[in-house]
VOMI-213603 format. One line per field, with one value per atom (N, C-alpha, C): atom name; residue in one letter; y, x, z. Coordinates in pm, 1 decimal, decimal comma. Example, Ala and Ser with C-alpha at 12.3 -4.5 7.8 and 13.67 -1.06 7.14 Angstrom:
atome = c(N CA C N CA C)
residu = c(A A A S S S)
y = c(-569,0 -450,0 -330,0 -225,0 -106,0 3,0)
x = c(1319,0 1230,0 1320,0 1285,0 1367,0 1290,0)
z = c(780,0 780,0 780,0 708,0 714,0 787,0)
//
This chain:
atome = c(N CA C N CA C N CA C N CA C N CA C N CA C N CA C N CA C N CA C N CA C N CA C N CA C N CA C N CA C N CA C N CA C N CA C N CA C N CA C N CA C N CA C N CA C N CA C N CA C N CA C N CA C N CA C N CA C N CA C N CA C N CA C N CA C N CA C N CA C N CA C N CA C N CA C N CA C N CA C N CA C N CA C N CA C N CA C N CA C N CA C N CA C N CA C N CA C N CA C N CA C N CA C N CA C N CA C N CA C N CA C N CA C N CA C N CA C N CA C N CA C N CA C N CA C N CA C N CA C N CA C N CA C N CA C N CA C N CA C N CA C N CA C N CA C N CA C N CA C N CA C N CA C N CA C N CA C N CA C N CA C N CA C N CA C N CA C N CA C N CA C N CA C)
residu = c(X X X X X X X X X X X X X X X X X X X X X X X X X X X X X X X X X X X X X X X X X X X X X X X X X X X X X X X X X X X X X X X X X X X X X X X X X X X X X X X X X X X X X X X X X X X X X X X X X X X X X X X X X X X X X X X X X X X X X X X X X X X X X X X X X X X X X X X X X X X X X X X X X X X X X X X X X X X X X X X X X X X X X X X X X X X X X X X X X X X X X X X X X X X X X X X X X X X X X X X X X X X X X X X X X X X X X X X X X X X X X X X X X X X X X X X X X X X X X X X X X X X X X X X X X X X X X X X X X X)
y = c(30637,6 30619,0 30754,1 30807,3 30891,1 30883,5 30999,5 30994,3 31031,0 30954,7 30965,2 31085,8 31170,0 31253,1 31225,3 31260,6 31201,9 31242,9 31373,6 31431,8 31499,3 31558,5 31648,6 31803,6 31784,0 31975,9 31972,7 31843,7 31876,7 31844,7 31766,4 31773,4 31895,8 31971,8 32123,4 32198,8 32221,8 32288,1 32251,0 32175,4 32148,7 32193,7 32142,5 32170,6 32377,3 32410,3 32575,1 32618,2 32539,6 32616,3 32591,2 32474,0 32478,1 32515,0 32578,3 32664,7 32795,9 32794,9 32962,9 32942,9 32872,5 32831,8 32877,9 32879,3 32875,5 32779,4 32742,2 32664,9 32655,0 32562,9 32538,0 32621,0 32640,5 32783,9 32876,3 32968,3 33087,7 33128,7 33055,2 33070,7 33200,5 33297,9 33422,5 33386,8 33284,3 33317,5 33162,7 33110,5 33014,9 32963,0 32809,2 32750,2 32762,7 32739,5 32741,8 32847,0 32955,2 33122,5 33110,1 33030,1 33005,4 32880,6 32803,7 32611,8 32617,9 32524,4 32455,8 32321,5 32298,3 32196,4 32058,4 32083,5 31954,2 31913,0 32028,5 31939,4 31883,3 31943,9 31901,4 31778,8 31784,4 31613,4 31484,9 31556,0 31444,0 31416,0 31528,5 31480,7 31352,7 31343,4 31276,6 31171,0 31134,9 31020,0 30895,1 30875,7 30718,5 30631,9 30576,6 30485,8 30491,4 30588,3 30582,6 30516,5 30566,1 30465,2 30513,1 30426,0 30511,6 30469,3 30461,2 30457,0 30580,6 30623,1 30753,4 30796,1 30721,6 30759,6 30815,3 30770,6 30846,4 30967,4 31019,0 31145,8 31248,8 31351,3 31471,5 31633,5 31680,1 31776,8 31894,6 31957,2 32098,1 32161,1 32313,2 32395,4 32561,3 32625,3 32756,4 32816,5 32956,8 33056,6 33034,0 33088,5 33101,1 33266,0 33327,8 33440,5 33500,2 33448,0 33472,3 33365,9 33248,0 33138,0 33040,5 32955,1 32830,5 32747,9 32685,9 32497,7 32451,6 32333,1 32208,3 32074,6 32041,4 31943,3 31789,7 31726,4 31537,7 31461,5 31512,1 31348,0 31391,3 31334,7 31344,9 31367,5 31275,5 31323,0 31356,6 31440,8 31534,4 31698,4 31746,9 31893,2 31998,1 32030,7 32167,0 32299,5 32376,8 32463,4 32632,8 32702,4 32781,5 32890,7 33008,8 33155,3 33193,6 33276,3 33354,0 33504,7 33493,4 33646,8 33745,9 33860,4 33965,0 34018,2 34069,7 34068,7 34227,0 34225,9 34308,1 34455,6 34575,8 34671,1 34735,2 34809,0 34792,8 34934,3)
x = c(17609,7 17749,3 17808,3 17932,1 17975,2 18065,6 18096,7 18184,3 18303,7 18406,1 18529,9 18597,9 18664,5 18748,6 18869,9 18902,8 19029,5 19166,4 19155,4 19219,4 19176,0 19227,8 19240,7 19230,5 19301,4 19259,7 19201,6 19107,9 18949,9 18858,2 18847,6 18782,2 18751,1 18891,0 18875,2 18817,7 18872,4 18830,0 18630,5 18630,5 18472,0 18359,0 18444,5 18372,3 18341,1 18436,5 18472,0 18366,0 18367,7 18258,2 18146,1 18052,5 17960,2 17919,8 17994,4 17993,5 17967,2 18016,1 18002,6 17843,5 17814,4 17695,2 17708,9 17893,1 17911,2 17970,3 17981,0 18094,2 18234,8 18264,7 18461,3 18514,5 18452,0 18543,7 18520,2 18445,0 18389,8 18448,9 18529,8 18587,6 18707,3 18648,2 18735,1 18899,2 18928,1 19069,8 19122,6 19196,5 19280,2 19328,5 19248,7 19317,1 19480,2 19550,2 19675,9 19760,8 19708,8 19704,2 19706,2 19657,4 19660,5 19708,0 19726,5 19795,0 19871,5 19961,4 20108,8 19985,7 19923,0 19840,5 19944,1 20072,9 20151,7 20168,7 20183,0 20193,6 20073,6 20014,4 19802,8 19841,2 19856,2 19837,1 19886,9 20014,0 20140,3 20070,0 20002,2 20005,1 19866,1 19790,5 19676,5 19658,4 19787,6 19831,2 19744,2 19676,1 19630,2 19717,8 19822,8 19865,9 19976,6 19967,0 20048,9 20004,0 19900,0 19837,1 19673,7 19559,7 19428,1 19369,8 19419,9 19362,9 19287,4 19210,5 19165,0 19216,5 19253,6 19316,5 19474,7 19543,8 19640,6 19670,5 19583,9 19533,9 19569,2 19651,5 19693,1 19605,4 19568,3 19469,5 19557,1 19497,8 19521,0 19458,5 19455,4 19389,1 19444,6 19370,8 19469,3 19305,3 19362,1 19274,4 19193,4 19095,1 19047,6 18944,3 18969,3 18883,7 18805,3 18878,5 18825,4 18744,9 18744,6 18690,7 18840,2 18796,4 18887,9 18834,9 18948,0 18909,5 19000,2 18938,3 18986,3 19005,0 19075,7 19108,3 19190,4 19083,1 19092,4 19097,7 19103,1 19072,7 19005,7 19021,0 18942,6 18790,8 18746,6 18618,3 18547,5 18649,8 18656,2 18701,5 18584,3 18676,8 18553,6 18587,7 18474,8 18541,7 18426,9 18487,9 18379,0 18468,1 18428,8 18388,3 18299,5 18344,6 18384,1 18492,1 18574,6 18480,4 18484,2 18412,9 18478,8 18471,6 18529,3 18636,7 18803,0 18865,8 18776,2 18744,3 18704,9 18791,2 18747,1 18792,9 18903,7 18982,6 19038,1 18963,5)
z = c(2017,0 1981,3 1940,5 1955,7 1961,6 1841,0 1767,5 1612,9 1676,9 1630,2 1675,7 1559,1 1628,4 1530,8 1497,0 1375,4 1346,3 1413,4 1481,8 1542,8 1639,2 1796,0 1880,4 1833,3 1761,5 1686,7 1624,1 1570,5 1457,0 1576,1 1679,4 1794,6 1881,0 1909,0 1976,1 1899,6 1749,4 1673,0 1685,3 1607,2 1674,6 1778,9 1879,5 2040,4 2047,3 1961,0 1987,0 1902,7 1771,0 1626,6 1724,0 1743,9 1799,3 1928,7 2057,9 2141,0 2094,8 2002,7 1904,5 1822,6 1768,0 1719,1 1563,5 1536,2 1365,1 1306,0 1221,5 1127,7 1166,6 1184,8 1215,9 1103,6 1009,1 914,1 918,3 1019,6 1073,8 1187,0 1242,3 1341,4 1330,2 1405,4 1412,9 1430,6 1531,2 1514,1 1506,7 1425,8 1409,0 1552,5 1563,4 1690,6 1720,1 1576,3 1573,2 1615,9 1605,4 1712,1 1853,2 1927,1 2070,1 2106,1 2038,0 2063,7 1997,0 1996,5 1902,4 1830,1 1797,2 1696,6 1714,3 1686,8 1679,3 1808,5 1871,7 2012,6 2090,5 2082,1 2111,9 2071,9 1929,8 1858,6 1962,7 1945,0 2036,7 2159,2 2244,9 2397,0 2374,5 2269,2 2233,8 2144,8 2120,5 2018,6 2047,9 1981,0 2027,7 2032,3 1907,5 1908,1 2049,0 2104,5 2188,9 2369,1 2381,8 2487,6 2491,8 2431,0 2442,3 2574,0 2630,2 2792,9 2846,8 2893,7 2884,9 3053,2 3117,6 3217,1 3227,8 3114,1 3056,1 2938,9 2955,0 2900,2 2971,9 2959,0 3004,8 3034,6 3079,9 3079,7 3031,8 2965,7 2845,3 2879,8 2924,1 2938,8 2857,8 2822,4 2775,6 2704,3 2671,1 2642,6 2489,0 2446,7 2342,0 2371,3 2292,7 2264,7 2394,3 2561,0 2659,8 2711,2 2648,3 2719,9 2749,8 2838,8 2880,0 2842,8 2765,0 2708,4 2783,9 2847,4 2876,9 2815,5 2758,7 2702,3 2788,2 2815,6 2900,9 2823,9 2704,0 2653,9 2479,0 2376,9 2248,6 2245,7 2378,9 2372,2 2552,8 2571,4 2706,3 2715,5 2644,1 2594,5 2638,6 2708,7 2794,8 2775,4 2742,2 2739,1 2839,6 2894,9 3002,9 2975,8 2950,1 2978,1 3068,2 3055,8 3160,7 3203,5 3307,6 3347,4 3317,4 3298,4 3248,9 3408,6 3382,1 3496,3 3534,4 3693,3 3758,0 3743,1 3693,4 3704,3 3855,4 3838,6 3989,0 4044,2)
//
């Protein structure tokens, strides 16, 4: 069984600390630095439809990785390769 988070930005926040292999309060830079937090929330509202097929996909930068965000408990996250010198 899976622990439900109370929120989308304690979920991302999460998925990011332990990709990092520190504490959600070790985290070098404030999710809120790269996301609007309120709007994350909104696009992930439960009471609004928890269908997981109506779930919006989020994607955007963190510290050079890509998170994807499907869903509360659909959140991958990528390293980005370093951009090729020209």
């Amino acid at each position: 069984m899976t622990e439900q988070m109370d929120s989308i930005t304690d979920a991302v926040t999460e998925a990011l600390a332990s990709h990092r292999g520190v504490d959600r309060t070790d985290l070098s830079t404030p999710l809120y630095e790269v996301i609007d937090p309120d709007a994350l929330e909104a696009l992930y509202r439960t009471d609004f439809d928890a269908s997981a097929e109506s779930h919006p996909a989020v994607s955007f930068k963190y510290e050079g990785d890509r998170v994807v965000v499907a869903g509360p408990n659909n959140i991958v996250i990528q390293p980005q390769p370093a951009d090729p010198a020209p």
